[in-house]
PyMOL Python script that loads the backbone (N, CA, C, O; Angstrom):
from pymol import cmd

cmd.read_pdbstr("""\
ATOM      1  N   UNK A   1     142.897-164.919 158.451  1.00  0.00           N
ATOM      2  CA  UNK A   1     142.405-165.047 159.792  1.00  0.00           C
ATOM      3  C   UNK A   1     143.352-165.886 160.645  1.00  0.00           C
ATOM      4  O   UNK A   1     143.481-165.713 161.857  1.00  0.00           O
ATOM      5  N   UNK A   2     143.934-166.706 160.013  1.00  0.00           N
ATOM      6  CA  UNK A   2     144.807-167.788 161.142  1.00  0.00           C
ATOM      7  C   UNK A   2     146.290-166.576 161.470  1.00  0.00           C
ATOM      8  O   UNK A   2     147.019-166.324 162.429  1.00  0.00           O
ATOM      9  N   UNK A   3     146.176-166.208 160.374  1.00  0.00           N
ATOM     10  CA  UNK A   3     147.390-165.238 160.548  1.00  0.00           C
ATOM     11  C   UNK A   3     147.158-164.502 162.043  1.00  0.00           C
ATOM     12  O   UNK A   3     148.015-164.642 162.916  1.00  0.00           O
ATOM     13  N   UNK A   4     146.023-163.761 162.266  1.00  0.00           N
ATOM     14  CA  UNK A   4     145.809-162.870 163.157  1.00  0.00           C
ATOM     15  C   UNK A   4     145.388-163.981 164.333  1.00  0.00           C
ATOM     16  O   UNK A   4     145.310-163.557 165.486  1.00  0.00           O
ATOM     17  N   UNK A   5     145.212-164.890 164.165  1.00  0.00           N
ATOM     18  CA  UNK A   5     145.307-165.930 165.656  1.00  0.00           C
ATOM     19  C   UNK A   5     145.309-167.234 165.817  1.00  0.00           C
ATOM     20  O   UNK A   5     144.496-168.101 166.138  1.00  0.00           O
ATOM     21  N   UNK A   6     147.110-167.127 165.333  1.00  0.00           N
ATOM     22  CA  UNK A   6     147.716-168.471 164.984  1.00  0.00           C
ATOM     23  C   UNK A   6     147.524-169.570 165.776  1.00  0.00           C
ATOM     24  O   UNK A   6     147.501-170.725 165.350  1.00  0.00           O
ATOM     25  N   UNK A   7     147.289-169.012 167.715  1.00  0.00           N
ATOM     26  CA  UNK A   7     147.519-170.142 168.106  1.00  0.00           C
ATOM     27  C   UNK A   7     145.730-170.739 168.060  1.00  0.00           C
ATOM     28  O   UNK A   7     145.564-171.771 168.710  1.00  0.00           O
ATOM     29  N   UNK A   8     144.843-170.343 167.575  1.00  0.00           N
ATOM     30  CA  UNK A   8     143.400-171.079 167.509  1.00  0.00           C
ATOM     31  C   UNK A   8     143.829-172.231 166.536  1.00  0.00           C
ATOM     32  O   UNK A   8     144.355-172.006 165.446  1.00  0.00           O
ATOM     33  N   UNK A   9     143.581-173.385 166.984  1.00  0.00           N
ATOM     34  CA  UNK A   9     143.820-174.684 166.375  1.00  0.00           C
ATOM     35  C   UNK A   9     142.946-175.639 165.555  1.00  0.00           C
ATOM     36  O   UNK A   9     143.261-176.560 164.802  1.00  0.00           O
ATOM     37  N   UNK A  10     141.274-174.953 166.069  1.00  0.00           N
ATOM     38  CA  UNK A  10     140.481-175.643 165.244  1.00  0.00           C
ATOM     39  C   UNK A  10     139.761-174.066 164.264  1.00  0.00           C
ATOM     40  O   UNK A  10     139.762-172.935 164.751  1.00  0.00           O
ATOM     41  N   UNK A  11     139.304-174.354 163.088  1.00  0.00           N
ATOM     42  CA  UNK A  11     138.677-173.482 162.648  1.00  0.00           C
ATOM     43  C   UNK A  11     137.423-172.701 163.183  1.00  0.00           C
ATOM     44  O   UNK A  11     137.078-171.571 162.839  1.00  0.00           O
ATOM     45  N   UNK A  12     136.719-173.645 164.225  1.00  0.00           N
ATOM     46  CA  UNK A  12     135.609-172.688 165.008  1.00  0.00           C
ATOM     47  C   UNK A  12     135.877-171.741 165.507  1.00  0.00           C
ATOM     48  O   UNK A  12     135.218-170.708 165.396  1.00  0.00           O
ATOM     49  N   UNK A  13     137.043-171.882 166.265  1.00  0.00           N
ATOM     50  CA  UNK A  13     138.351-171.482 167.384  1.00  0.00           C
ATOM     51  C   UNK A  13     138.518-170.138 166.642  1.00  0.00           C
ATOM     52  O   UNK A  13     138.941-169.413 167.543  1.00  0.00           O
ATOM     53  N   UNK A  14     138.415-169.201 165.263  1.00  0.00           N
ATOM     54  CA  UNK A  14     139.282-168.658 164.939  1.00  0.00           C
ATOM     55  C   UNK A  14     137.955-167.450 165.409  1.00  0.00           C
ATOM     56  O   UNK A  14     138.304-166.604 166.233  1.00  0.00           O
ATOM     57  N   UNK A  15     136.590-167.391 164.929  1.00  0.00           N
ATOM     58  CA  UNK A  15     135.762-166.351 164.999  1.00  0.00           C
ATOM     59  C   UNK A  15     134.366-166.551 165.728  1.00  0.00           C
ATOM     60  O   UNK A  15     133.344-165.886 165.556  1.00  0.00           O
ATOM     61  N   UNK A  16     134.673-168.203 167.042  1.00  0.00           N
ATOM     62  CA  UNK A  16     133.574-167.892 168.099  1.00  0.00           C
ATOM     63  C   UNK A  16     133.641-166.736 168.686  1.00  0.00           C
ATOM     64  O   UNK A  16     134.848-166.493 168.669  1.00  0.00           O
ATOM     65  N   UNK A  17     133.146-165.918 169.164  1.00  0.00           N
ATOM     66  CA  UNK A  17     132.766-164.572 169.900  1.00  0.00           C
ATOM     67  C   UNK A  17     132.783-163.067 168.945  1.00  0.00           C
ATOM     68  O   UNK A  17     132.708-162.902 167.727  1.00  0.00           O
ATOM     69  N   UNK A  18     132.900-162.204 169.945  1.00  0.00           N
ATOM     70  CA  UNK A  18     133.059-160.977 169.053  1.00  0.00           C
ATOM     71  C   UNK A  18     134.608-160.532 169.266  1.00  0.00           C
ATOM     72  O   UNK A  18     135.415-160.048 168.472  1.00  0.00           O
ATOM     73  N   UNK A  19     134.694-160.805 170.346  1.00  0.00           N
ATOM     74  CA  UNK A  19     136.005-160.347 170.732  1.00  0.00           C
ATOM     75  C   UNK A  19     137.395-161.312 169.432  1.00  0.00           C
ATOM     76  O   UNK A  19     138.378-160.750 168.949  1.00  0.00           O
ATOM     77  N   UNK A  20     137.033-162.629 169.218  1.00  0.00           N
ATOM     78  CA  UNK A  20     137.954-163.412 168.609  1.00  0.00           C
ATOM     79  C   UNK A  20     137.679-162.891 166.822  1.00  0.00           C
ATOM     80  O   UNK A  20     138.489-162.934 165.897  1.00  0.00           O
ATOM     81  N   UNK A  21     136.335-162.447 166.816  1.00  0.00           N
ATOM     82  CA  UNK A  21     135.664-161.930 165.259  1.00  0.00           C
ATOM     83  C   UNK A  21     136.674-160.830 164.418  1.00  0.00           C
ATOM     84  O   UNK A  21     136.972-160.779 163.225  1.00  0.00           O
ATOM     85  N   UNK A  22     137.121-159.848 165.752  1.00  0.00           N
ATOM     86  CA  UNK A  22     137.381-158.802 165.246  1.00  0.00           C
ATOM     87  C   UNK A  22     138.686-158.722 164.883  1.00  0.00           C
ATOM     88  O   UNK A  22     139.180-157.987 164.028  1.00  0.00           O
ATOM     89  N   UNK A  23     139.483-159.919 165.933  1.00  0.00           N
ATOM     90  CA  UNK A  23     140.794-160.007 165.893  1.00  0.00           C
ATOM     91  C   UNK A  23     141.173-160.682 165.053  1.00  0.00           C
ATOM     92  O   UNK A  23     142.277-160.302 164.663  1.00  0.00           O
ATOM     93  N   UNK A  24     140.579-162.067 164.225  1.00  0.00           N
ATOM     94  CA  UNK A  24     140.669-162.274 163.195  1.00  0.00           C
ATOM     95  C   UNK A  24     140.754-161.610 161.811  1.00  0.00           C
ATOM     96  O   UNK A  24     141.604-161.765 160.934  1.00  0.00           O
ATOM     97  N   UNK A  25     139.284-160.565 161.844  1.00  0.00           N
ATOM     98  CA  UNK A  25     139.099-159.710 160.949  1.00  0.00           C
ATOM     99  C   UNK A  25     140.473-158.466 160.675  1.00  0.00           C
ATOM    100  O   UNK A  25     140.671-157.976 159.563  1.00  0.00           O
ATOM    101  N   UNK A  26     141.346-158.102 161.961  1.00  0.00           N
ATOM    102  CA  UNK A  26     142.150-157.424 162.328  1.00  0.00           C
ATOM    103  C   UNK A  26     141.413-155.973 162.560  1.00  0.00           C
ATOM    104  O   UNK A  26     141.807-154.980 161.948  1.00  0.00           O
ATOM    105  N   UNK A  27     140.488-155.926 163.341  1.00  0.00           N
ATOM    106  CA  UNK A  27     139.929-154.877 163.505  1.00  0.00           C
ATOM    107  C   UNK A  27     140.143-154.473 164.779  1.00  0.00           C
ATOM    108  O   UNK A  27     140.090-155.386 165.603  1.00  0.00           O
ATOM    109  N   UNK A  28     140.434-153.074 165.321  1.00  0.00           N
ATOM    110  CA  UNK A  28     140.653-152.360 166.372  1.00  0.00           C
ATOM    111  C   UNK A  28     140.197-151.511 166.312  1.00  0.00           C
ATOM    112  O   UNK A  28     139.468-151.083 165.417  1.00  0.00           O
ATOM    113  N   UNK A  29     140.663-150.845 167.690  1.00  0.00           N
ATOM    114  CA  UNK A  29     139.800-149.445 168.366  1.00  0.00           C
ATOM    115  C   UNK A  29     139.529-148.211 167.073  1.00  0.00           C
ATOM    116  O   UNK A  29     138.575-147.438 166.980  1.00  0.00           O
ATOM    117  N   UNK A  30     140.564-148.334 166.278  1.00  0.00           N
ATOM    118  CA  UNK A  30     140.975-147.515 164.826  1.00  0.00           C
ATOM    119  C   UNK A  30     139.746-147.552 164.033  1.00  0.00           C
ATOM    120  O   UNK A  30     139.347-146.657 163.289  1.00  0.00           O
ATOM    121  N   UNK A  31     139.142-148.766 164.285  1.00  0.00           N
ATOM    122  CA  UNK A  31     137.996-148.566 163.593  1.00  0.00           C
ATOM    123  C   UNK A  31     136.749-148.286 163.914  1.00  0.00           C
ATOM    124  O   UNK A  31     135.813-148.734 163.253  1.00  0.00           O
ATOM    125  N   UNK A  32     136.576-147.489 164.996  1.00  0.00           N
ATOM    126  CA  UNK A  32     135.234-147.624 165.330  1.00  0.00           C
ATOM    127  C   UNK A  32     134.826-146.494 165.364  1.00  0.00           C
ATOM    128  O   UNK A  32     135.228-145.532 166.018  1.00  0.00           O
ATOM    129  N   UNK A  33     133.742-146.622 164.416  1.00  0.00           N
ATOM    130  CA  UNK A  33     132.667-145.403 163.794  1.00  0.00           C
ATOM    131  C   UNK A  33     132.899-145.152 162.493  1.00  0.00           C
ATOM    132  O   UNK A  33     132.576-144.045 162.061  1.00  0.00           O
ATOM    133  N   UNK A  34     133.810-146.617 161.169  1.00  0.00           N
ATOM    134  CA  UNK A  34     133.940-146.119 160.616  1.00  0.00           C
ATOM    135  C   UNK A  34     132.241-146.708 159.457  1.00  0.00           C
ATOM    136  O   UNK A  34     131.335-147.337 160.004  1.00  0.00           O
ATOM    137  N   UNK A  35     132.200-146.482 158.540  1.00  0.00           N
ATOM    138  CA  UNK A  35     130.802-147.015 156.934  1.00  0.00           C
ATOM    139  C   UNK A  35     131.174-147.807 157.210  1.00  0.00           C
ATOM    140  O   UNK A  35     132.386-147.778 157.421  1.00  0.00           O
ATOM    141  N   UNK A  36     130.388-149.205 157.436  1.00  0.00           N
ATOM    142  CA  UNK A  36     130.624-150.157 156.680  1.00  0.00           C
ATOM    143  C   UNK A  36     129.438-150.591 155.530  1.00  0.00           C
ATOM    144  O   UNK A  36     129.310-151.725 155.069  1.00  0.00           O
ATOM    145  N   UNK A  37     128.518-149.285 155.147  1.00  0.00           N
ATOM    146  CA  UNK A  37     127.378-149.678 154.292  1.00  0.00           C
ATOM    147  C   UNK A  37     128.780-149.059 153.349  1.00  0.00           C
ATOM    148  O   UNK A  37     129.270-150.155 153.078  1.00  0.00           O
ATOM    149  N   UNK A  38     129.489-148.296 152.853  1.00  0.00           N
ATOM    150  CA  UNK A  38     130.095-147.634 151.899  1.00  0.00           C
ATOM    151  C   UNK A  38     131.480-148.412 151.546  1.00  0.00           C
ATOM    152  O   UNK A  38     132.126-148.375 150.498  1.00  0.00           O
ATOM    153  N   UNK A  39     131.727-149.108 152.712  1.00  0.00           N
ATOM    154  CA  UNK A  39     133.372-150.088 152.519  1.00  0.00           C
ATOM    155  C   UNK A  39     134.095-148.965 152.501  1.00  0.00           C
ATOM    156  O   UNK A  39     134.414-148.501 151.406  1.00  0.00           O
ATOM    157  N   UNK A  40     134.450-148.381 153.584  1.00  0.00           N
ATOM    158  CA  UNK A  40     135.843-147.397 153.889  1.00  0.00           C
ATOM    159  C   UNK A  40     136.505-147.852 154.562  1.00  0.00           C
ATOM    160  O   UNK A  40     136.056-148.713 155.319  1.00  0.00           O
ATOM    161  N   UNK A  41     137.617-147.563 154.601  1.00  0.00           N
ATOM    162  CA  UNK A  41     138.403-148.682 155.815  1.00  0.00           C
ATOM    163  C   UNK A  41     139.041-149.745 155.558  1.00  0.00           C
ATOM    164  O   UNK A  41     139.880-150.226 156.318  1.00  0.00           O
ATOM    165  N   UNK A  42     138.620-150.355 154.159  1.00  0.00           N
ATOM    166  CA  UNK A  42     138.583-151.454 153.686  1.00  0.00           C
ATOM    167  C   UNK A  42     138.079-152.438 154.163  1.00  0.00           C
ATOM    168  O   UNK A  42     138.618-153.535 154.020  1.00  0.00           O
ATOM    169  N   UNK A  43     136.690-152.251 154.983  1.00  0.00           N
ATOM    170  CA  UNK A  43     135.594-153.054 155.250  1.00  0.00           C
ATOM    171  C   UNK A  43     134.098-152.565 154.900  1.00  0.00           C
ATOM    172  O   UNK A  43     133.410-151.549 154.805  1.00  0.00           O
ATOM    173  N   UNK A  44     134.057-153.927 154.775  1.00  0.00           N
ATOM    174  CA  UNK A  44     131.865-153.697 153.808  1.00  0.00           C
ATOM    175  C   UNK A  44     131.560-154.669 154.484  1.00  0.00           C
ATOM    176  O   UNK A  44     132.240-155.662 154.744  1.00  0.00           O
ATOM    177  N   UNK A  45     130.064-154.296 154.926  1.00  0.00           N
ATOM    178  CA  UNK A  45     128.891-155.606 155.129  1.00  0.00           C
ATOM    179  C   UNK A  45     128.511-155.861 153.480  1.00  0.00           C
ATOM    180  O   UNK A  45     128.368-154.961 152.654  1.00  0.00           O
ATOM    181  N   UNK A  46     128.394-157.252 153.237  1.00  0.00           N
ATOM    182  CA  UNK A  46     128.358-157.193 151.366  1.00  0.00           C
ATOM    183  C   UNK A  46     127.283-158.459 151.797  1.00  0.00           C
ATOM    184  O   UNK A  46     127.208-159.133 152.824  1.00  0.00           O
ATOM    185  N   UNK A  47     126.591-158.464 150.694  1.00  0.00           N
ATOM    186  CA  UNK A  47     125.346-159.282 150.801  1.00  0.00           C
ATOM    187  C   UNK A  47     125.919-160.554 149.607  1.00  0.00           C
ATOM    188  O   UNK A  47     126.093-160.402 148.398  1.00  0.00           O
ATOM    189  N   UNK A  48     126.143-161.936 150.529  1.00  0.00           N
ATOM    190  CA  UNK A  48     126.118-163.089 149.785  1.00  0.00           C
ATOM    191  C   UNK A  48     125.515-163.262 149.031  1.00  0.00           C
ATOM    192  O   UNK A  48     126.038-163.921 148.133  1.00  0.00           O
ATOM    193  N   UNK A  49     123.763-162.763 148.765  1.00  0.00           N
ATOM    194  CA  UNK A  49     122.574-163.135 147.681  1.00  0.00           C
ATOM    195  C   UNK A  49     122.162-164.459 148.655  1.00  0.00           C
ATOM    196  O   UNK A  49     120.942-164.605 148.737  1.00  0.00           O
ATOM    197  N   UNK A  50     122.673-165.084 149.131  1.00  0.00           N
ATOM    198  CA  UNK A  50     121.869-166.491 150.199  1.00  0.00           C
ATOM    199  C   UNK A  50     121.150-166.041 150.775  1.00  0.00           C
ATOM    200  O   UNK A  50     121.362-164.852 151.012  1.00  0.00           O
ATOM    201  N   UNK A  51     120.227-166.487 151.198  1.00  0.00           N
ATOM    202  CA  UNK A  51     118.657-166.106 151.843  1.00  0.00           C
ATOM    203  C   UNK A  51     118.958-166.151 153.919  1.00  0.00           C
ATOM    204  O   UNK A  51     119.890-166.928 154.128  1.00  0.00           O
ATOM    205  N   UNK A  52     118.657-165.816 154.662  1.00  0.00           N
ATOM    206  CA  UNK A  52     118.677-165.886 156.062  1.00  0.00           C
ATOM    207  C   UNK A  52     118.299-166.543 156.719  1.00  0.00           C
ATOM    208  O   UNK A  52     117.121-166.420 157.054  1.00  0.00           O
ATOM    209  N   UNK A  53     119.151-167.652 157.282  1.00  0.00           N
ATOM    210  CA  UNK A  53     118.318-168.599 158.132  1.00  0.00           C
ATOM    211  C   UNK A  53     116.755-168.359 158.790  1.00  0.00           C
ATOM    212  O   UNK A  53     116.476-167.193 159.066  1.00  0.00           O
ATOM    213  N   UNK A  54     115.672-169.466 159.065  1.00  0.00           N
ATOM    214  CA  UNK A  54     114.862-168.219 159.481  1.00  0.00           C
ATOM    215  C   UNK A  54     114.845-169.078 160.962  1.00  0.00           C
ATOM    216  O   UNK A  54     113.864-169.257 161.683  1.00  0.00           O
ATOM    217  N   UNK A  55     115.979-169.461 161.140  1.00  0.00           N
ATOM    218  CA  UNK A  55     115.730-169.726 163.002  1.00  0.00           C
ATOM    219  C   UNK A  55     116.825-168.579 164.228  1.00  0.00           C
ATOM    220  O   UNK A  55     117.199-168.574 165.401  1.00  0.00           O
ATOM    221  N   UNK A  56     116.908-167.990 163.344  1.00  0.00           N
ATOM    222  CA  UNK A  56     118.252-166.858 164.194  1.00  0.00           C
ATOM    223  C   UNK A  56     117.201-166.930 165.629  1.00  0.00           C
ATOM    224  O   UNK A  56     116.036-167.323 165.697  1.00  0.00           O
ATOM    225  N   UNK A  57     117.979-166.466 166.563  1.00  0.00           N
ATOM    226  CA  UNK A  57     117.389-166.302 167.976  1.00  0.00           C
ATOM    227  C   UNK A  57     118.612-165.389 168.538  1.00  0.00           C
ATOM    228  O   UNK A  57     119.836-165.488 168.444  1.00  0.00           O
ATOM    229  N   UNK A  58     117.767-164.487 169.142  1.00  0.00           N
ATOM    230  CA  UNK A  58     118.373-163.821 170.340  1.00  0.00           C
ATOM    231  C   UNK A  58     118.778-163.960 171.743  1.00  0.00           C
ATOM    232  O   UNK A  58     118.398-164.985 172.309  1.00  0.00           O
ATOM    233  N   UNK A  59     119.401-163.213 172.333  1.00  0.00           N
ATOM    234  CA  UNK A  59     119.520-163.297 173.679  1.00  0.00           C
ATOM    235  C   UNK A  59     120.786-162.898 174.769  1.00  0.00           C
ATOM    236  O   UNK A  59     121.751-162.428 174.166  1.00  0.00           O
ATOM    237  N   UNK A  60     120.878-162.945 175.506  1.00  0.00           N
ATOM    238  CA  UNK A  60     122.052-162.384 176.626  1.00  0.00           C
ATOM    239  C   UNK A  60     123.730-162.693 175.503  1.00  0.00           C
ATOM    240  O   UNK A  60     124.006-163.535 174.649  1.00  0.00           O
ATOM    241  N   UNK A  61     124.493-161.518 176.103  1.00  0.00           N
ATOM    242  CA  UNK A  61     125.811-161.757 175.937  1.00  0.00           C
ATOM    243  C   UNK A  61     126.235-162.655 176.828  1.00  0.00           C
ATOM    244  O   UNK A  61     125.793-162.777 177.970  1.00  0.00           O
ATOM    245  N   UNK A  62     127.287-163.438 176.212  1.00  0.00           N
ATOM    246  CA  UNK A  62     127.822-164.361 177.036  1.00  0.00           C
ATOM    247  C   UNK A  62     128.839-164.031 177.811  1.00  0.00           C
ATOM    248  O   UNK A  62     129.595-163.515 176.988  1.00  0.00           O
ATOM    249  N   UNK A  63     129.466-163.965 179.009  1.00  0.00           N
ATOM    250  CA  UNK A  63     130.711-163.729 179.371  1.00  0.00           C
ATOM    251  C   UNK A  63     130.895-162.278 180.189  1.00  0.00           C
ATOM    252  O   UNK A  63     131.972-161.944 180.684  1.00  0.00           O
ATOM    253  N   UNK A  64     129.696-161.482 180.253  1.00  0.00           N
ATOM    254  CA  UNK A  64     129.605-160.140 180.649  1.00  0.00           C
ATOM    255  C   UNK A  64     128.663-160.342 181.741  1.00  0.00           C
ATOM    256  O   UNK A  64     127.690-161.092 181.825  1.00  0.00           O
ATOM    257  N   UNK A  65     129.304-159.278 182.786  1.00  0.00           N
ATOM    258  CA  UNK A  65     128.222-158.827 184.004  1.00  0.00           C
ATOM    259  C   UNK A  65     127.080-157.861 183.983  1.00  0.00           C
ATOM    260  O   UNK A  65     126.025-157.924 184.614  1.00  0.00           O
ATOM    261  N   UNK A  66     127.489-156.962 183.143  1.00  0.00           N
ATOM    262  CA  UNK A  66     126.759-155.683 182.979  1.00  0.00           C
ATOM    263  C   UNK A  66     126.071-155.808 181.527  1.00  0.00           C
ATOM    264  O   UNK A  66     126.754-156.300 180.628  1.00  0.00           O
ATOM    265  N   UNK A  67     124.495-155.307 181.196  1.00  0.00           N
ATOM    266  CA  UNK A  67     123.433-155.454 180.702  1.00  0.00           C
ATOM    267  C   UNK A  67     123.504-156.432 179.878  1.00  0.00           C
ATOM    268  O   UNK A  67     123.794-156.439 178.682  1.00  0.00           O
ATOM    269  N   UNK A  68     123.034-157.818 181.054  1.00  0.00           N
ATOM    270  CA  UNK A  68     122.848-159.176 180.643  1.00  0.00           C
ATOM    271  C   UNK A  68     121.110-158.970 180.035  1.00  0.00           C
ATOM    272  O   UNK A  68     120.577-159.953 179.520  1.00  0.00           O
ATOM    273  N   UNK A  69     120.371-157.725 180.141  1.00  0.00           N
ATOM    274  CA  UNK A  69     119.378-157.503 179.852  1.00  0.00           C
ATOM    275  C   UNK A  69     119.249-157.675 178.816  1.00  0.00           C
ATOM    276  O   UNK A  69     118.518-158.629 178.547  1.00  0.00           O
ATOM    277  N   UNK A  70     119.806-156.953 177.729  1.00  0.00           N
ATOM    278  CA  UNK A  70     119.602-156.274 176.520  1.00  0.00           C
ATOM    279  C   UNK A  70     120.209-157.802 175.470  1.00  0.00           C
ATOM    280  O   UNK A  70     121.259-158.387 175.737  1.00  0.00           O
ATOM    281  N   UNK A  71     119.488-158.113 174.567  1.00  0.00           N
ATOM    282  CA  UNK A  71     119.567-159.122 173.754  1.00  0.00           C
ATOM    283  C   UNK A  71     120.687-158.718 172.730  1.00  0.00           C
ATOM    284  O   UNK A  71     120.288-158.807 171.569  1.00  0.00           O
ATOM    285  N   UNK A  72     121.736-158.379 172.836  1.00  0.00           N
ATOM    286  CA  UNK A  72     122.694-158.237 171.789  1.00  0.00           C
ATOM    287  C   UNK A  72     123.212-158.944 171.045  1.00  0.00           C
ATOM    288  O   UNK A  72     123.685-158.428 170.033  1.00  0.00           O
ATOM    289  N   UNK A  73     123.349-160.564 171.257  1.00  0.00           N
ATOM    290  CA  UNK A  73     123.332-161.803 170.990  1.00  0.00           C
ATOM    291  C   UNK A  73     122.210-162.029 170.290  1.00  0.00           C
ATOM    292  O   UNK A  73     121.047-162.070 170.691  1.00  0.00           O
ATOM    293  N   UNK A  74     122.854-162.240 168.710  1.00  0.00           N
ATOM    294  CA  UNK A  74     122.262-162.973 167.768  1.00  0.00           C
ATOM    295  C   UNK A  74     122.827-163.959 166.720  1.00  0.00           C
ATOM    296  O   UNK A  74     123.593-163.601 165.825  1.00  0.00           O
ATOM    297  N   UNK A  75     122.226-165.713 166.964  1.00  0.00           N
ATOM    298  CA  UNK A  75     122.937-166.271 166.540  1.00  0.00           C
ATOM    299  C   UNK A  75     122.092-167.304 166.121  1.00  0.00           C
ATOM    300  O   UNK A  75     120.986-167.319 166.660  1.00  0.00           O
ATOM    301  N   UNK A  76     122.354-168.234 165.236  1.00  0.00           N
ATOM    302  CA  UNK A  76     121.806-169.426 164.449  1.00  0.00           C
ATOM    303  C   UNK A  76     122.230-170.890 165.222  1.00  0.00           C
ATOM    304  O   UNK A  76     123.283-171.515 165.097  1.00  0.00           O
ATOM    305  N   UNK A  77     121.030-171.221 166.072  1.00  0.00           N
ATOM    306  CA  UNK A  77     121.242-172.379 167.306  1.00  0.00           C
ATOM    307  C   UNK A  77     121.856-173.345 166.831  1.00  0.00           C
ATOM    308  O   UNK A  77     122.846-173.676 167.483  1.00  0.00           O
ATOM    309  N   UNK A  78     121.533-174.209 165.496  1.00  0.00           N
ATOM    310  CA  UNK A  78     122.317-174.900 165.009  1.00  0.00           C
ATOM    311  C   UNK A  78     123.607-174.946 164.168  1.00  0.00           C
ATOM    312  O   UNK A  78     123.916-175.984 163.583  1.00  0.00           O
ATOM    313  N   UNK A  79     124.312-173.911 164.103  1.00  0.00           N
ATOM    314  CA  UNK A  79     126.241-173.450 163.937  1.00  0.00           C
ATOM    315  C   UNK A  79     126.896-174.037 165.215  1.00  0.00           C
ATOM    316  O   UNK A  79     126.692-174.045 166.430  1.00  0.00           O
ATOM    317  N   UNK A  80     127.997-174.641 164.105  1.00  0.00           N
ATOM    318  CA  UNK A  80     128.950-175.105 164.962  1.00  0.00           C
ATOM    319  C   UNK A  80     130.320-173.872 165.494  1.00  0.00           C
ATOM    320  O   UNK A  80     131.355-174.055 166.136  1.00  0.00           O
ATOM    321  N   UNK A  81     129.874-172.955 165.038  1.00  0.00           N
ATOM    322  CA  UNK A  81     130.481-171.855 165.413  1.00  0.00           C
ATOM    323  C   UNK A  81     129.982-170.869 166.790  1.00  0.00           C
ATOM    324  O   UNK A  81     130.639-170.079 167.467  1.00  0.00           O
ATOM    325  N   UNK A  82     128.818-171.205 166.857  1.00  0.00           N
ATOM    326  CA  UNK A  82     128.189-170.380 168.131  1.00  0.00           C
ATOM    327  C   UNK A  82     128.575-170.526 169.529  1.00  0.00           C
ATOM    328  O   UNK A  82     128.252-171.464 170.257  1.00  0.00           O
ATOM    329  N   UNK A  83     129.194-169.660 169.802  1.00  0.00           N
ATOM    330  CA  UNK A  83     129.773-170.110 171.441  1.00  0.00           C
ATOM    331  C   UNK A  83     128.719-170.818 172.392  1.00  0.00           C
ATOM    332  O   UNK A  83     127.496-170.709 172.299  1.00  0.00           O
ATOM    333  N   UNK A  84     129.396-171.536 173.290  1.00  0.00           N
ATOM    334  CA  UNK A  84     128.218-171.964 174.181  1.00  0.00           C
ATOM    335  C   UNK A  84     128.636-171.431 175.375  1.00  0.00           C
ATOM    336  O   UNK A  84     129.698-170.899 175.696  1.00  0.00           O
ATOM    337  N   UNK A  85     127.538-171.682 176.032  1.00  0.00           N
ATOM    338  CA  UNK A  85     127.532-171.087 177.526  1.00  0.00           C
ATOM    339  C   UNK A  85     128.279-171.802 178.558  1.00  0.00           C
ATOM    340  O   UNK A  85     128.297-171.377 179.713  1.00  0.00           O
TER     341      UNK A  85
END
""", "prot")
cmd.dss("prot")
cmd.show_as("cartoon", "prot")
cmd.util.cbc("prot")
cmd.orient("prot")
């Protein structure tokens, strides 16, 4: 991950947002629409076995004009990783 965004200096820095998530991850336009229940691509959603916070909360994207409606934003209030507003 630091590889793909050397100049982020603190470790929060490397995968606050989605936009910084993907670029870390090295993911692009190339990938979109590919399994990730099957790991093609050489990406999987893979289950840690750790249980789910149970305070997740929803709510507005940050940083966007258009459908501030729709709760697409989901995140765990107390991470020091969660962008703020």
């Amino acid at each position: 991950m630091r590889a793909m965004r050397p100049r982020s200096r603190r470790d929060r820095d490397l995968c606050s947002g989605p936009a910084r998530l993907t670029q870390a991850m090295g993911i692009n336009g190339a990938h979109d629409g590919i399994d990730l229940v099957r790991g093609r691509a050489g990406f999987a959603i893979v289950d840690d076995g750790s249980a789910p916070t149970s305070s997740i909360r929803t709510g507005p994207r940050i940083g966007i004009t258009r459908g501030t409606d729709a709760h697409w934003r989901w995140y765990a209030p107390e991470s020091v990783h969660v962008s703020k507003r």
